[in-house]
Backbone bond lengths (Angstrom), bond angles and torsions (degrees), N, CA, C in turn:
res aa  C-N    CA-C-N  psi(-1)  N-CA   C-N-CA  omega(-1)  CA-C   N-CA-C  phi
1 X - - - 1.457 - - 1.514 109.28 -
2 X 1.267 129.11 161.86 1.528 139.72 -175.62 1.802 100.14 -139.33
3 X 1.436 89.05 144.98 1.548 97.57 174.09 1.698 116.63 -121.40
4 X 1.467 110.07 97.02 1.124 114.59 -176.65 1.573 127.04 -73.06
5 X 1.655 130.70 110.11 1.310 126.38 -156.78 1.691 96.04 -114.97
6 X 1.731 119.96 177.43 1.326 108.88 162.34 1.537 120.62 -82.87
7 X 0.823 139.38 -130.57 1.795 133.36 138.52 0.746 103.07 -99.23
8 X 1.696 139.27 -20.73 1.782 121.02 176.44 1.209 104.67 -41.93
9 X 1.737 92.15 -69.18 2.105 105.59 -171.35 1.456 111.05 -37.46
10 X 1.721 110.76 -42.04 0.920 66.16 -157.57 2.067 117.83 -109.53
11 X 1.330 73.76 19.19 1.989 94.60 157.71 1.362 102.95 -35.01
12 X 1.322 91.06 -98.63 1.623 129.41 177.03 1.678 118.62 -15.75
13 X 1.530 104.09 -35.46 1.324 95.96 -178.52 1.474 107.51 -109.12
14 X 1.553 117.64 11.15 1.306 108.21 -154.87 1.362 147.64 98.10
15 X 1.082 117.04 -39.71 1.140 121.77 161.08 1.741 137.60 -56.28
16 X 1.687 119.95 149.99 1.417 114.58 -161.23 1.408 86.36 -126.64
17 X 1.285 144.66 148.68 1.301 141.29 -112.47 1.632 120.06 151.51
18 X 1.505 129.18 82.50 1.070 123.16 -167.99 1.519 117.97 -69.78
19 X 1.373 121.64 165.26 1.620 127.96 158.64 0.962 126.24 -41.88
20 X 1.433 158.96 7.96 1.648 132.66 -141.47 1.532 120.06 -125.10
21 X 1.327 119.76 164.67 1.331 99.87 177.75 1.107 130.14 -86.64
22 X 1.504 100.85 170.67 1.207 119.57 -166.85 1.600 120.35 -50.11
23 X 1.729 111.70 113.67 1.250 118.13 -171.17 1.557 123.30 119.26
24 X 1.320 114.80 -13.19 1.754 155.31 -140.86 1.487 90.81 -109.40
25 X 1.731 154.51 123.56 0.725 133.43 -149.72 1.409 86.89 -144.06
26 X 1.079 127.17 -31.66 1.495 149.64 163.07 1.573 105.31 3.60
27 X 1.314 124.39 106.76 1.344 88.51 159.15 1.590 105.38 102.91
28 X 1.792 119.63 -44.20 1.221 97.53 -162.51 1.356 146.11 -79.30
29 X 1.140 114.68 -178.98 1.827 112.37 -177.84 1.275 108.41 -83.64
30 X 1.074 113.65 161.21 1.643 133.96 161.99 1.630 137.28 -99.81
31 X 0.939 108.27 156.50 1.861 109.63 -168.01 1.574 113.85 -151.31
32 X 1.421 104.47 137.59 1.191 110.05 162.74 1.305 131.84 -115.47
33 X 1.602 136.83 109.44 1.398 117.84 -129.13 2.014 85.75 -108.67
34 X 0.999 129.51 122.11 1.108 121.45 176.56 1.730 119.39 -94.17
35 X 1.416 128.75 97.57 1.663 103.14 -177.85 1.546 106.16 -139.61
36 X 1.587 116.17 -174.72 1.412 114.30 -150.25 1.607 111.96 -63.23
37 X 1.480 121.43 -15.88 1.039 140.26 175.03 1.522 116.72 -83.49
38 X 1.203 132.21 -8.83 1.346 137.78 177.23 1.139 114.18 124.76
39 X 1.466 144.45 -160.39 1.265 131.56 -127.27 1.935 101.25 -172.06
40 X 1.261 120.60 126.01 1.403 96.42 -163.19 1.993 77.76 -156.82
41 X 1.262 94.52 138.07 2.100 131.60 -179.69 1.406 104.68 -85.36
42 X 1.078 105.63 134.97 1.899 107.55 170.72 1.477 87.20 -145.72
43 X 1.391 96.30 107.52 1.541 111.96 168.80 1.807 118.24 -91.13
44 X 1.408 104.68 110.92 1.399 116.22 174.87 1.728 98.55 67.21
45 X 1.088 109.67 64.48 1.432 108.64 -167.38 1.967 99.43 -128.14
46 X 1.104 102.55 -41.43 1.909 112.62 -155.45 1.791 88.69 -88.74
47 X 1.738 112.29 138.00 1.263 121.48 167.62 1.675 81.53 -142.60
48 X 1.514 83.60 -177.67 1.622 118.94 159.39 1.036 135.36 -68.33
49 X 1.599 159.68 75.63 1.236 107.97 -147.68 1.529 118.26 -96.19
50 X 1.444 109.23 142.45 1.582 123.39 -178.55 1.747 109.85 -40.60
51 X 1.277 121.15 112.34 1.741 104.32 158.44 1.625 111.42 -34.40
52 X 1.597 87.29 146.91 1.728 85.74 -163.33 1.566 83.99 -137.60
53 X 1.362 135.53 -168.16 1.782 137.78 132.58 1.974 107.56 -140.94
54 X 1.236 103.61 107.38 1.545 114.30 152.05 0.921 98.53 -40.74
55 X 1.864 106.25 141.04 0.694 133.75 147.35 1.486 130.71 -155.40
56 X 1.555 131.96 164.58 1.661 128.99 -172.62 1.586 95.12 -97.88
57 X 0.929 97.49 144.43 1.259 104.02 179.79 1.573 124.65 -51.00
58 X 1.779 107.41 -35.44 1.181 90.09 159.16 1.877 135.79 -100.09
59 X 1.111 105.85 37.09 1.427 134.40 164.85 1.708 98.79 -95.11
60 X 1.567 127.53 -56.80 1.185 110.95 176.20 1.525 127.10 -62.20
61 X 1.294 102.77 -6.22 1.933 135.29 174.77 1.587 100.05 -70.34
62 X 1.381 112.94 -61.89 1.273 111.28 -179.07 1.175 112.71 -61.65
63 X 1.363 134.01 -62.61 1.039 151.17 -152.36 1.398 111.37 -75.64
64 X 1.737 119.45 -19.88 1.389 119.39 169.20 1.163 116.10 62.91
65 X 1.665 93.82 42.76 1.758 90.12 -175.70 1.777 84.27 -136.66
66 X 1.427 128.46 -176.83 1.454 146.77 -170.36 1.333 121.58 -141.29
67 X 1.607 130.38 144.30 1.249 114.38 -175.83 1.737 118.25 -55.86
68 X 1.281 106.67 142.30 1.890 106.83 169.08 1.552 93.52 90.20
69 X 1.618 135.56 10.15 1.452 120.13 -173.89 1.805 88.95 -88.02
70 X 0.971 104.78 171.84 1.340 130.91 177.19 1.822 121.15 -113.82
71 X 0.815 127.33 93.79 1.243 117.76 146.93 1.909 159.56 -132.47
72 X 0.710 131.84 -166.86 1.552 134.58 168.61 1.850 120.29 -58.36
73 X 1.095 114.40 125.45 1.550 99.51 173.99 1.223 102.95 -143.58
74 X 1.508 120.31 122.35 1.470 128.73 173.40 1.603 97.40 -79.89
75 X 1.603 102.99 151.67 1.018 120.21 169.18 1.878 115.62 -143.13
76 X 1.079 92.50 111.26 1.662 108.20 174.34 1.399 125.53 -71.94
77 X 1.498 114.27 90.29 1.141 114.05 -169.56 2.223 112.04 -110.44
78 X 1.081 103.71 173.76 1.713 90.86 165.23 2.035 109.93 -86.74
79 X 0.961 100.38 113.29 1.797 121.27 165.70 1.587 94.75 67.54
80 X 1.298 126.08 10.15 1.599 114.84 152.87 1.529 125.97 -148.11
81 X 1.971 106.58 63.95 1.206 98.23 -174.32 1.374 112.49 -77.12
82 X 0.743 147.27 -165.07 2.140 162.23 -127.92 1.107 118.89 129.56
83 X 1.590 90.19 144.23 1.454 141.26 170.62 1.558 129.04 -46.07
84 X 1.313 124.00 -2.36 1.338 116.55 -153.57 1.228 112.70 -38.14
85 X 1.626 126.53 131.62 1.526 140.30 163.73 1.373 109.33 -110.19
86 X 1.140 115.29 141.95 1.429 124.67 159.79 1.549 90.96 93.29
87 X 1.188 123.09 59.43 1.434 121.94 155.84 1.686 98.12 -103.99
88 X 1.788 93.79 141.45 0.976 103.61 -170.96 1.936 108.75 -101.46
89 X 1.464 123.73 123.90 1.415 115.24 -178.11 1.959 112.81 -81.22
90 X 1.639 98.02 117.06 1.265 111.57 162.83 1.204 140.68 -129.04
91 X 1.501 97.79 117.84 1.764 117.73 -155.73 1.751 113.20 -91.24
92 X 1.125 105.34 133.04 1.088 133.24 171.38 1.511 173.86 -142.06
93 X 1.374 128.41 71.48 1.631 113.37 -126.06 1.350 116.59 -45.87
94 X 1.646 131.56 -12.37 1.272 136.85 -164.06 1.673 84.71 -100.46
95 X 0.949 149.11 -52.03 1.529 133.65 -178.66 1.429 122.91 -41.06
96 X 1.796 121.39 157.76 1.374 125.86 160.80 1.082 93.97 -122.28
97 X 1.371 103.60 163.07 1.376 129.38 -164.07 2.080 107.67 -69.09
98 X 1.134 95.43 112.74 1.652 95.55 -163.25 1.853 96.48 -144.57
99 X 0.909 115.07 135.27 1.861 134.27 142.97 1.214 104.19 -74.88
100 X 1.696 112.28 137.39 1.444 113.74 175.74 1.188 94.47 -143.33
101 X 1.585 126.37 109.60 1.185 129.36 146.52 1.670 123.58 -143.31
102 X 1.835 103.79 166.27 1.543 105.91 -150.63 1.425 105.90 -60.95
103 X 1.508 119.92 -165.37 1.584 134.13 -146.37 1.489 81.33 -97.61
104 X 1.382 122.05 -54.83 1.195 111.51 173.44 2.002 130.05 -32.42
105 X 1.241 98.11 -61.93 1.636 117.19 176.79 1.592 108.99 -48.30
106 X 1.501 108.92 -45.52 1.353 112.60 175.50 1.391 121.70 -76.06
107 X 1.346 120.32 -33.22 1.591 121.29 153.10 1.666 116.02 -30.05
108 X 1.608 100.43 -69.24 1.096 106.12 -154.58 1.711 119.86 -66.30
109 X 1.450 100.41 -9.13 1.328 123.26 178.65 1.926 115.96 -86.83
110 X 1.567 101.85 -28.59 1.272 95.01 -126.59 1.087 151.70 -11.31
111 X 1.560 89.49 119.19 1.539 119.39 -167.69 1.233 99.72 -94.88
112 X 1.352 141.01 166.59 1.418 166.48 153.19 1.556 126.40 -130.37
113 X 1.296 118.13 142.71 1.447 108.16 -166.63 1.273 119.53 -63.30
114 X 1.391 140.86 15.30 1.162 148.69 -160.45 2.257 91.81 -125.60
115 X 1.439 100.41 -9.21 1.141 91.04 -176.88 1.284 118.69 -75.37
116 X 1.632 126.85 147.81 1.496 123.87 169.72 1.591 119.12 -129.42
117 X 1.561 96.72 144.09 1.826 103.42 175.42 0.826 114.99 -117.58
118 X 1.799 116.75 175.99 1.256 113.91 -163.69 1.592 96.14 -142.23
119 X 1.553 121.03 135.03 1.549 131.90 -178.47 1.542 103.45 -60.29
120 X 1.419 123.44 108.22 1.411 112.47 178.51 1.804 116.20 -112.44
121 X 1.235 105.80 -10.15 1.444 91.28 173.85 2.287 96.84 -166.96
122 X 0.906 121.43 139.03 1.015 149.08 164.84 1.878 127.93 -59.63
123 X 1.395 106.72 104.06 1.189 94.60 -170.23 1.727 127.48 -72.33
């Protein structure tokens, strides 16, 4: 298992914790979660996870994009739309069509689940 945090979290608690996506083990940090129920270690387990966008394969059909492409996604928000770059496209027939990025990213946007983007340029 992996425990995906933002870098706020995982500021705050200490922890050092690379970017990557989801599944990417490279690199990661470790934790010891202590609570009233007992206490349990995840060695090299906790990253970041990279903005990513699900997708079905034939959504990556439409979209004319391929697994591992990279691109740009505007997002239209009220008084904080953004740029996201470096989203990474990951295709899948078991996926729906989803943006995934941390609590942080969505702060800085605010985004809401009703929010939508649009693919604007190709890395």
């Amino acid at each position: 298992s992996q425990v995906e945090l933002s870098k706020t979290d995982l500021r705050t608690i200490g922890i050092d914790a690379p970017i990557n996506l989801s599944g990417d083990l490279t690199k990661a940090g470790s934790v010891k979660v202590i609570g009233p129920e007992g206490e349990i270690e995840l060695d090299k387990n906790v990253i970041v996870p990279k903005r990513h966008i699900h997708m079905t394969p034939k959504d990556a059909e439409d979209f004319d994009v391929c697994d591992g492409d990279s691109v740009m996604v505007n997002v239209q928000t009220d008084d904080r739309s953004l740029i996201f770059d470096d989203c990474i496209i990951r295709v899948n027939e078991n996926f729906s069509l989803a943006m995934h990025i941390d609590t942080d990213e969505s702060n800085a946007a605010n985004v809401t689940m009703d929010t939508r983007g649009s693919i604007v340029e190709y890395a």
